[in-house]
C-alpha positions as CSV (number, residue, x, y, z in Angstrom):
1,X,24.6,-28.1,-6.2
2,X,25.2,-24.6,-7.7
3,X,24.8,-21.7,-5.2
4,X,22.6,-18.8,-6.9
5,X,23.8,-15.4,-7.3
6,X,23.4,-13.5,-4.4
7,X,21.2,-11.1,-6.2
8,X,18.7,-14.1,-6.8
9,X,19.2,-15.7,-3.5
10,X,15.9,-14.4,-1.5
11,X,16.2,-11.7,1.0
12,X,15.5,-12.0,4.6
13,X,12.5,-9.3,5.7
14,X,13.5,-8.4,9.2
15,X,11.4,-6.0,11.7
16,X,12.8,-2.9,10.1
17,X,12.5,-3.4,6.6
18,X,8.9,-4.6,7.6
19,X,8.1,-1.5,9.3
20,X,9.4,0.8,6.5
21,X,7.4,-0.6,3.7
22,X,4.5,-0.9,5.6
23,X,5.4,2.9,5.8
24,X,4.9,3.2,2.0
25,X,2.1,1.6,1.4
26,X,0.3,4.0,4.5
27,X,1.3,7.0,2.4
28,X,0.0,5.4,-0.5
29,X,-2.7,5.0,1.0
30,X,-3.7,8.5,2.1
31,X,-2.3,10.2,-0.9
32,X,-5.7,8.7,-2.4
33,X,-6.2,8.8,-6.5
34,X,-3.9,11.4,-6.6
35,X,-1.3,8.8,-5.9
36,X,1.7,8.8,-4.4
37,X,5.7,9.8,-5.6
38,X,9.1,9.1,-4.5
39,X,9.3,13.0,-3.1
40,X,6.1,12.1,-1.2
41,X,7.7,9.1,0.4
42,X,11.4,11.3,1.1
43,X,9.3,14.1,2.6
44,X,7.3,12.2,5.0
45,X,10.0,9.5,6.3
46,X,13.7,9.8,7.0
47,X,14.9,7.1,3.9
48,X,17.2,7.7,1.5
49,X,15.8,7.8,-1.9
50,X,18.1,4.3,-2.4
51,X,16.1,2.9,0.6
52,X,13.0,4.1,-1.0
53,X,13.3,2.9,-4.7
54,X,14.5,-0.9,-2.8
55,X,11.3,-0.8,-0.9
56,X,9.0,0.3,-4.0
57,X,10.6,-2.4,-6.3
58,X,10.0,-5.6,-3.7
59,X,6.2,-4.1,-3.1
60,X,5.8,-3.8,-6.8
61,X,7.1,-7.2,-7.4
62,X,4.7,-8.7,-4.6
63,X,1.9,-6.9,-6.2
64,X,1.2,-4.3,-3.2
65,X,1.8,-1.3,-4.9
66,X,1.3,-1.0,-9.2
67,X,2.4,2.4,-11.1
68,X,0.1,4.4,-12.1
69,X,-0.4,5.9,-15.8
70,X,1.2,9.5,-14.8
71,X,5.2,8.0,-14.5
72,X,6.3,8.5,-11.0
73,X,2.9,8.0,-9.4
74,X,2.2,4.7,-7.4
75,X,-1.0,3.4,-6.2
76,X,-2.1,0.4,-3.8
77,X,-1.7,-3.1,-5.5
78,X,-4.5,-5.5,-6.5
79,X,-2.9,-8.2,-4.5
80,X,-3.6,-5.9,-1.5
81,X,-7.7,-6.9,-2.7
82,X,-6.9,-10.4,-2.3
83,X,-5.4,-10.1,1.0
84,X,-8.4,-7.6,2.3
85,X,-11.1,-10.0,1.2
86,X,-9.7,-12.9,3.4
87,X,-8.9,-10.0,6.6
88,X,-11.1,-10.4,9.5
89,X,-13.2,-12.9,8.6
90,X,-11.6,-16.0,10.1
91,X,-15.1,-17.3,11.7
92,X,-17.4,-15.9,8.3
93,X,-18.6,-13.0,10.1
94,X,-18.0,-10.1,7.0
95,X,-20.3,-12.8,4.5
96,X,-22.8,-13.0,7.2
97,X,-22.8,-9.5,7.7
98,X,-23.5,-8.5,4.4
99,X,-27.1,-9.8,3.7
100,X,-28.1,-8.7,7.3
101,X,-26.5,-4.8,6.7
102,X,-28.2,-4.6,3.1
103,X,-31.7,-5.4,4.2
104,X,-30.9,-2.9,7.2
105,X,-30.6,-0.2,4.8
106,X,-32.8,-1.2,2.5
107,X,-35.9,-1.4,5.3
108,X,-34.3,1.4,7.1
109,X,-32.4,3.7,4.8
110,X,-29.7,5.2,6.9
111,X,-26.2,3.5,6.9
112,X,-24.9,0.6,8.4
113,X,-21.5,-0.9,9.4
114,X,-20.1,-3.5,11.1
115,X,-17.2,-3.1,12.5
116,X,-14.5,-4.9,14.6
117,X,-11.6,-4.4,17.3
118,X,-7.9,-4.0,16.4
119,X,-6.2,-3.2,19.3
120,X,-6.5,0.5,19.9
121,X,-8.8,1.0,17.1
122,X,-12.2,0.3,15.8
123,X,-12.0,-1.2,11.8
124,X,-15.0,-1.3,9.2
125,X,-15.3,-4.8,7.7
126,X,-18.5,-4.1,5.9
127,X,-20.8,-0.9,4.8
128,X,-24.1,-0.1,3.5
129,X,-25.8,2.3,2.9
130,X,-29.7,3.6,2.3
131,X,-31.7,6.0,0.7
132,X,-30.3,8.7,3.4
133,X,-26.5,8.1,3.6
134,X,-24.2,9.8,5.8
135,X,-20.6,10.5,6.3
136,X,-18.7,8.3,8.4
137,X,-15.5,8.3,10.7
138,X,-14.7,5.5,9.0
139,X,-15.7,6.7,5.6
140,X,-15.6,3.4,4.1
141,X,-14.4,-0.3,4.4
142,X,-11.1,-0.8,6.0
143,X,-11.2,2.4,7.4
144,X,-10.3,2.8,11.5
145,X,-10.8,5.0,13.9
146,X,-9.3,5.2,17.5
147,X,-11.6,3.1,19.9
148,X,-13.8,6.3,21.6
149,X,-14.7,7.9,18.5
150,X,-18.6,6.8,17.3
151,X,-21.0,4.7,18.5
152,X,-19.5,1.2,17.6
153,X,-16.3,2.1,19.9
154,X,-18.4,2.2,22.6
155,X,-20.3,-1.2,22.4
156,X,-16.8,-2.6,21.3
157,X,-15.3,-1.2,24.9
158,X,-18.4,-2.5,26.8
159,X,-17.2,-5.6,26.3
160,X,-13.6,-5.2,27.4
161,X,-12.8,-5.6,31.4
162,X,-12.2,-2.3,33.8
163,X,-8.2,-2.7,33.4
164,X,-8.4,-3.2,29.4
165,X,-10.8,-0.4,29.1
166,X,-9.3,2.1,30.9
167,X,-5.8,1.4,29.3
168,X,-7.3,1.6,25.6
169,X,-8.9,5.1,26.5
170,X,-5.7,6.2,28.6
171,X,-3.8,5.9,25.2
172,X,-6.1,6.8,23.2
173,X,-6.8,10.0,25.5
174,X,-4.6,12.8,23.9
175,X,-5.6,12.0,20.5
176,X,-9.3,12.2,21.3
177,X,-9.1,15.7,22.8
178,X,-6.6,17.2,20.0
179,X,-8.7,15.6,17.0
180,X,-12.4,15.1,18.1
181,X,-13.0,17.2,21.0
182,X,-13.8,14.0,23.2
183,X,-13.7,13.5,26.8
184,X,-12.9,10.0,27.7
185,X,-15.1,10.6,30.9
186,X,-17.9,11.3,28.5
187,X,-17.2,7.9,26.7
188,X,-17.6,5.8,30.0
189,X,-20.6,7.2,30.9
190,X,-21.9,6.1,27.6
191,X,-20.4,2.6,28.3
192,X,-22.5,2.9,31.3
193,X,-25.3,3.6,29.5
194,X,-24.8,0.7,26.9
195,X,-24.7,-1.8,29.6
196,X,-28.0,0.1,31.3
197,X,-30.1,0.8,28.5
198,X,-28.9,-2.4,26.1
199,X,-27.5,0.2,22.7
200,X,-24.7,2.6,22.5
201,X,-25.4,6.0,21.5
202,X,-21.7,7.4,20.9
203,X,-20.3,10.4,22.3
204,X,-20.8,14.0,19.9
205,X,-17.5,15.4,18.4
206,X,-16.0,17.9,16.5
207,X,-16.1,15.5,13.5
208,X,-19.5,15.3,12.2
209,X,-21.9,17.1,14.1
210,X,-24.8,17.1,12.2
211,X,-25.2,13.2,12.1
212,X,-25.6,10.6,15.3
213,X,-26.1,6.9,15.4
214,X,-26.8,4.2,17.4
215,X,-24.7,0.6,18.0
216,X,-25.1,-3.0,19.3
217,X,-22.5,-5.8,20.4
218,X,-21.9,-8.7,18.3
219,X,-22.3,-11.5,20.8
220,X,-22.0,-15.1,19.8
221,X,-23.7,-17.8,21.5
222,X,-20.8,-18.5,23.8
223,X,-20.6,-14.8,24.8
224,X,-17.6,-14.0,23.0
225,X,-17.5,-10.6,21.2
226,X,-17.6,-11.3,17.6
227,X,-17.8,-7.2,16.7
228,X,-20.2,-4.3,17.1
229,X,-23.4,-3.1,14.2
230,X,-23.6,0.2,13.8
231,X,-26.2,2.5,12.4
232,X,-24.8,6.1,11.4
233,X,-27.7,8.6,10.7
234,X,-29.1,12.5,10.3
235,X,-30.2,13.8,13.7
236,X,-33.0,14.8,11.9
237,X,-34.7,11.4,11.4
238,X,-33.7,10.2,15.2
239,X,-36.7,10.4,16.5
240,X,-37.7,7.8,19.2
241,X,-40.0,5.6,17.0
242,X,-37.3,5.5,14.8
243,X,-34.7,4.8,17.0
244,X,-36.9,1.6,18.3
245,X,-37.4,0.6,14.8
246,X,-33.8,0.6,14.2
247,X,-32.8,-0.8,17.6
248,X,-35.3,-3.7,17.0
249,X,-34.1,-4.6,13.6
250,X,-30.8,-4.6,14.4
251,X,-31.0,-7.3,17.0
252,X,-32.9,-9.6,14.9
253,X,-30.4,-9.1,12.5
254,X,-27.4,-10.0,15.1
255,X,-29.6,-12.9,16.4
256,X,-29.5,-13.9,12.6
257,X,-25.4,-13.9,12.2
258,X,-25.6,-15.3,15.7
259,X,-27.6,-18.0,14.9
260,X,-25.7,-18.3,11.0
261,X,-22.0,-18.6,12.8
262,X,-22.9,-21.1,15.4
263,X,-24.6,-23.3,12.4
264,X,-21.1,-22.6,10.6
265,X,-19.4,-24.0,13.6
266,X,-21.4,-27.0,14.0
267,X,-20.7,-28.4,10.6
268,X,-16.7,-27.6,11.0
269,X,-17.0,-29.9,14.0
């Protein structure tokens, strides 16, 4: 049997090399529709520009990253799509969601997000908006935010134990204070008031102070934590009838994709 040329032979993808393009495609990332260039990439690692051009031509060739029409300019591969659709959704929760968060908005007409845990951080799987949308911490699906920041952190950290909490918001400490002008002592007593009072109101920050919202755990019928539901909103239209409007048809909705993944279970067994 003919050995292949070693330029044909496949290339192992250790730790590093992982790390680096995953590097890449973060800068990529922020950079926006702008897109993103080779002196972009040199100025915000330590590669060489050989390492560089190596790393853009195997994420080209996998489809993460595609040129753009300006030459020099890359932006985030399709195949990325493909990959994002399937993320997070191993027990059907993002197609359940959906439905449930558009007839949210549509009754309601603030915004509404469902969002999950990934480790230190809090990640929108699915957004929608009403006829009064607001800005987000998240600003839009895929985006994350450290676990402490809005109100679906904090029905996301209710659910942890003392120990798991209390490390999460012990890293997460510095970069609250520097960024958002949050206390972690302000976020457990909202905790505490979650598991009192049955929502999570979120903690007020630096961020976006002229909107507030209001969050429930996703429990499944086992008691697992399946994700939080968030409702992001103008302080001007929380006013307390509101607030049990939206409360109220929130938890039907979760007893919905409750009820929905638990029927989805049933027929895999």
């Amino acid at each position: 049997m003919q050995t292949p040329p070693s330029s044909a032979r496949p290339q192992s993808l250790g730790p590093q090399t992982l790390a680096r393009a995953m590097t890449l495609l973060r800068i990529v990332a922020e950079s926006g529709y702008r897109g993103a260039t080779v002196d972009d990439f040199l100025c915000q690692t330590e590669l060489s520009r050989t390492t560089v051009y190596r790393l853009l031509q195997g994420l080209r060739q996998e489809g993460f990253l595609r040129p753009g029409q300006e030459r020099g300019r890359y932006y985030l591969g399709y195949e990325l799509l493909v990959l994002g659709s399937k993320a997070g959704n191993g027990s059907g929760l993002r197609e359940l969601a959906r439905p449930c968060l558009l007839r949210l908005a549509e009754q309601l007409g603030d915004s509404f997000f469902l969002f999950i845990r990934d480790g230190y951080y809090a990640i929108c799987l699915e957004v929608q908006h009403g006829r009064y949308p607001v800005a987000s911490f998240a600003r839009s699906i895929g985006g994350r935010m450290p676990l402490g920041v809005g109100q679906a952190s904090i029905a996301l950290l209710a659910d942890l134990n003392t120990t798991e909490c209390e490390h999460i918001l012990e890293h997460n400490a510095p970069r609250l204070a520097r960024e958002y002008a949050i206390d972690t002592r302000d976020i457990l007593a909202e905790i505490e008031h979650l598991r009192t009072q049955g929502f999570a109101r979120g903690v007020e920050s630096s961020g976006l102070p002229e909107y507030t919202g209001l969050a429930l755990p996703i429990i499944d019928h086992s008691g697992h934590p399946m994700g939080a539901l968030s409702c992001s909103m103008l302080k001007s239209r929380k006013t307390p009838q509101h607030q049990e409007q939206v409360i109220g048809a929130m938890k039907n909705e979760i007893a919905t994709m409750v009820q929905q993944a638990r029927g989805l279970i049933s027929l895999e067994e």
